[in-house]
C-alpha positions in Angstrom: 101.7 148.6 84.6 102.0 149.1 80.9 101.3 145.5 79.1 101.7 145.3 75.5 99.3 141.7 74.0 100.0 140.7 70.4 97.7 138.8 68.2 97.0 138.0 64.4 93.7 140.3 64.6 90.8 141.0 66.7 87.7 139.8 65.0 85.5 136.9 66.7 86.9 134.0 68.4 88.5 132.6 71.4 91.7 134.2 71.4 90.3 137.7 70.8 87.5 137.5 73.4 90.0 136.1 75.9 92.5 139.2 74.9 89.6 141.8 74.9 88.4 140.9 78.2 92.1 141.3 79.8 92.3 144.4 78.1 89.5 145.7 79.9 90.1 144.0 83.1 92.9 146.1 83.0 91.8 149.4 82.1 89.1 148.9 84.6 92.4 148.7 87.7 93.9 151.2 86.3 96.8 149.4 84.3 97.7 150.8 80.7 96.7 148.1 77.6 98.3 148.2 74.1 97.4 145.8 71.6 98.8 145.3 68.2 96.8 142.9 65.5 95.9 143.8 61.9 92.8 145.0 63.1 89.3 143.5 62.6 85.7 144.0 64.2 86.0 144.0 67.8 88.6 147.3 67.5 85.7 149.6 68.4 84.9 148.1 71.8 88.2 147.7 72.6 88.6 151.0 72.4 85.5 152.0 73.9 87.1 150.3 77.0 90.1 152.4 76.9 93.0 150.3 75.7 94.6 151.4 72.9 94.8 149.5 69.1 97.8 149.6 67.2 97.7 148.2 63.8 100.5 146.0 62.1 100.6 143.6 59.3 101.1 140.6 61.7 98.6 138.2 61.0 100.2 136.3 56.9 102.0 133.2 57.2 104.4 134.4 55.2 108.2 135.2 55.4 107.5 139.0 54.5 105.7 139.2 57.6 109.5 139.2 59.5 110.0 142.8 58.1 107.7 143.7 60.9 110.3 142.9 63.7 111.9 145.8 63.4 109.2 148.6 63.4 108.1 146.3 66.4 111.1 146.5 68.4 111.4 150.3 68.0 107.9 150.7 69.3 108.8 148.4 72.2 111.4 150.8 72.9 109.6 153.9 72.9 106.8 152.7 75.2 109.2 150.8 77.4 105.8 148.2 78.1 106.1 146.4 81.1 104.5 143.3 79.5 104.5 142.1 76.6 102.2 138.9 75.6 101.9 137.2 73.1 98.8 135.1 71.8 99.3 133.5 68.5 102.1 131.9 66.4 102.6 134.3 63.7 102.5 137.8 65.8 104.6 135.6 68.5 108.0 135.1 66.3 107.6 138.6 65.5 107.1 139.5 69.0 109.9 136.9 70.0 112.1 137.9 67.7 111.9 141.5 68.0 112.0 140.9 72.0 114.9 139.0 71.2 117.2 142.3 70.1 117.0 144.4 73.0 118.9 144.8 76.0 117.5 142.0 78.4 117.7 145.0 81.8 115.4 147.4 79.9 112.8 145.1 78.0 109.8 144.0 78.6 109.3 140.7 80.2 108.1 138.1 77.8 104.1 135.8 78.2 103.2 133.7 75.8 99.1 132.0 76.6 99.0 128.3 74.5 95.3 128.6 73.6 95.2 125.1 71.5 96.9 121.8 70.7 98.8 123.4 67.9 101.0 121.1 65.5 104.3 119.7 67.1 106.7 121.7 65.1 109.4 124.2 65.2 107.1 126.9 64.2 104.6 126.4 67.0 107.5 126.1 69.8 107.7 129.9 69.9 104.7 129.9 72.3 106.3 128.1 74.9 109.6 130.7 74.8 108.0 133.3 77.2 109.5 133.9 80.7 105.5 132.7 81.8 104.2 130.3 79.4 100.0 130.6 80.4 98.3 127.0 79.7 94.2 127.3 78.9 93.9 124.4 80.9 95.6 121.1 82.7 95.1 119.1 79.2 97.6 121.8 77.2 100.3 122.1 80.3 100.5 118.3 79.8 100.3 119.0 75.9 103.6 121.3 76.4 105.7 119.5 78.5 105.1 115.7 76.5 106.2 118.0 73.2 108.3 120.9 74.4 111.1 120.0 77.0 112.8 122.9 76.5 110.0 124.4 78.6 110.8 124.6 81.9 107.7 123.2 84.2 108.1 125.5 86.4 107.7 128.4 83.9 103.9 127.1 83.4 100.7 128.7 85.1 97.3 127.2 84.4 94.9 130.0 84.0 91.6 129.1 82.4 90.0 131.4 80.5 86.7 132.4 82.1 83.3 134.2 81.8 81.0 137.1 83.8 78.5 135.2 85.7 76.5 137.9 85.6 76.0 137.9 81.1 74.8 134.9 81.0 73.5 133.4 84.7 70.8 130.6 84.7 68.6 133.8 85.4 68.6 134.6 82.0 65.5 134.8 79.7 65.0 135.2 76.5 62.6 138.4 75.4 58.9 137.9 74.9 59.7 139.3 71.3 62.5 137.2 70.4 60.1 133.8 71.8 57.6 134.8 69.7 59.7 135.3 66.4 61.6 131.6 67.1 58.8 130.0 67.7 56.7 131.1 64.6 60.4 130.3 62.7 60.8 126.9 64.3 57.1 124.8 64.6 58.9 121.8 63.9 60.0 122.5 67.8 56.8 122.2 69.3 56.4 119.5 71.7 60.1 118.0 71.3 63.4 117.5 73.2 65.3 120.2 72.3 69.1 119.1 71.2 71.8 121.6 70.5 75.2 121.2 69.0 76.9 124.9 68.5 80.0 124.9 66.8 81.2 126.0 63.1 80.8 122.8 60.8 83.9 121.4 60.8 84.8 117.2 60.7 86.6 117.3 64.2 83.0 119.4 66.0 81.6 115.8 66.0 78.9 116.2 63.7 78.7 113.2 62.7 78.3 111.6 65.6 75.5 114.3 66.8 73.6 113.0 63.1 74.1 109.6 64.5 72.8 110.2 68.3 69.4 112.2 67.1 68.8 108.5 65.1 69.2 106.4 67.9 67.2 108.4 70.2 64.8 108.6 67.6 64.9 104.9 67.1 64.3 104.4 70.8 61.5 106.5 70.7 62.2 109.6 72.3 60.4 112.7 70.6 63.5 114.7 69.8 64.8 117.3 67.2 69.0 118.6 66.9 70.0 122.2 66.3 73.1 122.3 64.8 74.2 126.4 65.2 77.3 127.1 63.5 78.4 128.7 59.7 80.2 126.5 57.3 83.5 127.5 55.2 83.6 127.5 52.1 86.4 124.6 52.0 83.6 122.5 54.3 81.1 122.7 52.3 81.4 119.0 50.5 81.3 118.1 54.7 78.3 120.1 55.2 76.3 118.0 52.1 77.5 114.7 54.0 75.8 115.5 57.0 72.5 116.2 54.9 73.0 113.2 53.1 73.5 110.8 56.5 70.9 112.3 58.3 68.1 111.3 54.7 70.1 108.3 54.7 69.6 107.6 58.6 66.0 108.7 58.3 66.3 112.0 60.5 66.5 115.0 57.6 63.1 115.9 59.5 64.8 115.8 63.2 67.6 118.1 62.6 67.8 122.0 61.8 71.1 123.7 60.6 71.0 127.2 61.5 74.0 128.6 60.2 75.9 131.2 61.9 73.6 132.5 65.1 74.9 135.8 67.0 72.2 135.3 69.4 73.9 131.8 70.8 72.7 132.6 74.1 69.1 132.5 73.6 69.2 129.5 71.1 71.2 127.9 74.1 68.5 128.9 76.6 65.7 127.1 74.9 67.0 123.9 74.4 67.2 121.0 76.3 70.9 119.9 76.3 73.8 121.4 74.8 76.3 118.8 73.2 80.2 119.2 73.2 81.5 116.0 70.8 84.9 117.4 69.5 86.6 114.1 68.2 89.8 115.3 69.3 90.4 117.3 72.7 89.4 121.1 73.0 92.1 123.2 74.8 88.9 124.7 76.5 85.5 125.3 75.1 84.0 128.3 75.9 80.7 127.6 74.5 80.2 124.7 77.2 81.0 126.8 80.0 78.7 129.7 78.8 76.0 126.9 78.5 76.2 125.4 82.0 76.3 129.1 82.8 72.8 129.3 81.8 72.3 126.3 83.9 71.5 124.1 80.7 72.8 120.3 81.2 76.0 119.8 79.0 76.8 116.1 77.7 80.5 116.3 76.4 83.2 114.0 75.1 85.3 113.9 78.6 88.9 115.2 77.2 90.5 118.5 77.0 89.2 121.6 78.6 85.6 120.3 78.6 86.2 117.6 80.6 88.2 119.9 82.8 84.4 121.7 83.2 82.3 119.1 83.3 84.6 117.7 86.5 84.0 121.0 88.4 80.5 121.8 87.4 78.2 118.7 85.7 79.8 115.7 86.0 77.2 113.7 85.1 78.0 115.0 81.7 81.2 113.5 81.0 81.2 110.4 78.8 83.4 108.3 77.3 85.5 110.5 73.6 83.5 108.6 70.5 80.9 105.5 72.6 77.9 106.7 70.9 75.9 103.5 73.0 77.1 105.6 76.3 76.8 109.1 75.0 72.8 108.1 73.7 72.4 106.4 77.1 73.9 109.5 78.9 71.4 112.2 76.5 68.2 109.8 77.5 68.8 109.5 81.0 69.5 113.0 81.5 66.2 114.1 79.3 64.0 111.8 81.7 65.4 112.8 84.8 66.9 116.5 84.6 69.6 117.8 86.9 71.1 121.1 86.1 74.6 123.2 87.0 74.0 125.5 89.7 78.0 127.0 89.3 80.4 128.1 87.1 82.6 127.1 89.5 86.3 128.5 89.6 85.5 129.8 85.8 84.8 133.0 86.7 86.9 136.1 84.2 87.9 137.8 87.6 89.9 134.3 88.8 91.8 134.6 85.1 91.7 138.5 85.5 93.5 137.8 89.4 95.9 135.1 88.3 97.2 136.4 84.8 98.1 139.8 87.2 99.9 137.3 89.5 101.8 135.7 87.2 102.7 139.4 85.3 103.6 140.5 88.9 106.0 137.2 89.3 108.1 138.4 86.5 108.5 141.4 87.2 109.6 140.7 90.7 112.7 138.7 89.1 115.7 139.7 87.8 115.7 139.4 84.2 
């Protein structure tokens, strides 16, 4: 097959890792991959796999950005795609609309992935116009069909994304060299319960409420210290100084590290204690906690959304109550004195999306248009 994915741009984040690893799922069975963003950092090793980049202005929010339906629909005619998917609102009217124009026995066959709870609008409805509309996870395909009748139900497959065991297994060890450099970075470590929240610092993360558990467990006594690994926009930074000032004003400045931006995630991950997942409002799935429990590290999250999707299959003693700090400080305590640890990703695995996402391009292509 010849499958055509469409995005905004293919720098860091869920949408691009997700579209990167199909891409190279499929090169690797022998399938041809085109994808079409603006560009961005992750267009080398998507290359180096052997798809193919092509680069269009599709990423602005802006009306000019129709003016690339046409180039698109001629380049959909000259590679006659078997596929094309779309990812993301903006690149999706485009795509939709330039899908739209040609002759229904000759075009490609039109899947759109909803990766988030996007706004209830107009605008965000083109995602749930493909021919396979691909949920990240039981939460959005309930998402869709409250907020988009028009979808059929039985247009939607549930395909979660998923990860390679075998990067980041609960084998996996830090190197001697980069122990010794943390370690002479972070002495305020030494001898603590080790806390991590990753996650850029944004209201919704649950920051506050992280601020708010490394109190109470220091207020019962525990000997504890929270990471906090994630960068800040520059429109968050008046959210960043709040945290600062609740944690002085809750007594714990000294308990709590921000470390900014971290590209080593998995090694911060694999020295601490617990990882925390406290989104105030539902993730459409989390990546970061399944690459955690991956690593076998206990994850306490909020149980909504994709996470608690997770935490049922792998670490259910994780789940607790969205926004109870008493229950989410009584959950962190009892799991720090008596440790239990995932052994699974369970069905999380890149080759089940790989396997399924095929299965639902082979559906379509089996119909009639």
């Amino acid at each position: 097959m010849k499958i055509v994915q469409i995005l905004p741009e293919m720098n860091a984040g869920g949408v691009e890792l997700c579209t990167l690893e199909l891409s190279t799922l499929l090169v690797r069975h022998g399938h041809e991959s085109i994808v079409i963003s603006h560009g961005g950092r992750l267009v080398a090793e998507l290359e180096a796999a052997g798809a193919r980049h092509v680069a269009m202005p599709v990423h602005r929010k802006s009306l000019a950005t129709l003016l690339q339906v046409g180039p698109l629909r001629r380049f959909l005619a000259a590679e006659k795609p078997d596929i094309l998917h779309i990812h993301s609102r903006v690149p999706g009217w485009i795509a939709w609309l330039a899908w739209r124009g040609m002759d229904p026995a000759t075009r490609p066959r039109l899947v759109s992935t909803v990766h988030g709870f996007y706004s209830v609008n107009a605008y965000s409805a083109v995602m749930t116009r493909g021919e396979r509309v691909i949920a990240v996870s039981h939460s959005i395909r309930l998402y869709i069909l409250e907020n988009y009748p028009a979808c059929p139900p039985e247009r939607i497959r549930v395909i979660h994304h998923g990860i390679e065991p075998a990067e980041c297994g609960a084998d996996f060890r830090p190197s001697a060299e980069w122990l010794e450099r943390w370690h002479a970075e972070h002495p305020e470590l030494a001898g603590k319960s080790v806390l991590l929240l990753p996650g850029r610092i944004t209201r919704w993360k649950g920051h506050e409420d992280f601020v708010r558990l490394i109190a109470t467990l220091k207020t019962n006594g525990l000997q504890i210290h929270g990471l906090v690994a994630g960068d800040t926009h520059p429109k968050k930074r008046a959210f960043a100084a709040e945290l600062h000032a609740l944690a002085e004003q809750l007594g714990v400045a000294g308990n709590l590290t921000f470390l900014g931006h971290r590209p080593d995630i998995r090694e911060v991950m694999a020295v601490s204690d617990i990882v925390l997942s406290l989104s105030r409002d539902p993730e459409a799935f989390g990546r970061v906690s399944l690459e955690a429990m991956a690593l076998g590290k206990p994850v306490v999250g909020y149980d909504h959304g994709g996470v608690g999707e997770q935490l049922d299959e792998i670490f259910p003693r994780g789940k607790v109550t969205p926004k109870d700090p008493d229950e989410l400080a009584a959950r962190v305590s009892e799991i720090l004195r008596q440790p239990t640890f995932p052994t699974s990703v369970g069905p999380f695995t890149r080759r089940n999306m790989f396997d399924a996402t095929l299965a639902a391009y082979h559906e379509l292509l089996r119909e009639k248009p």
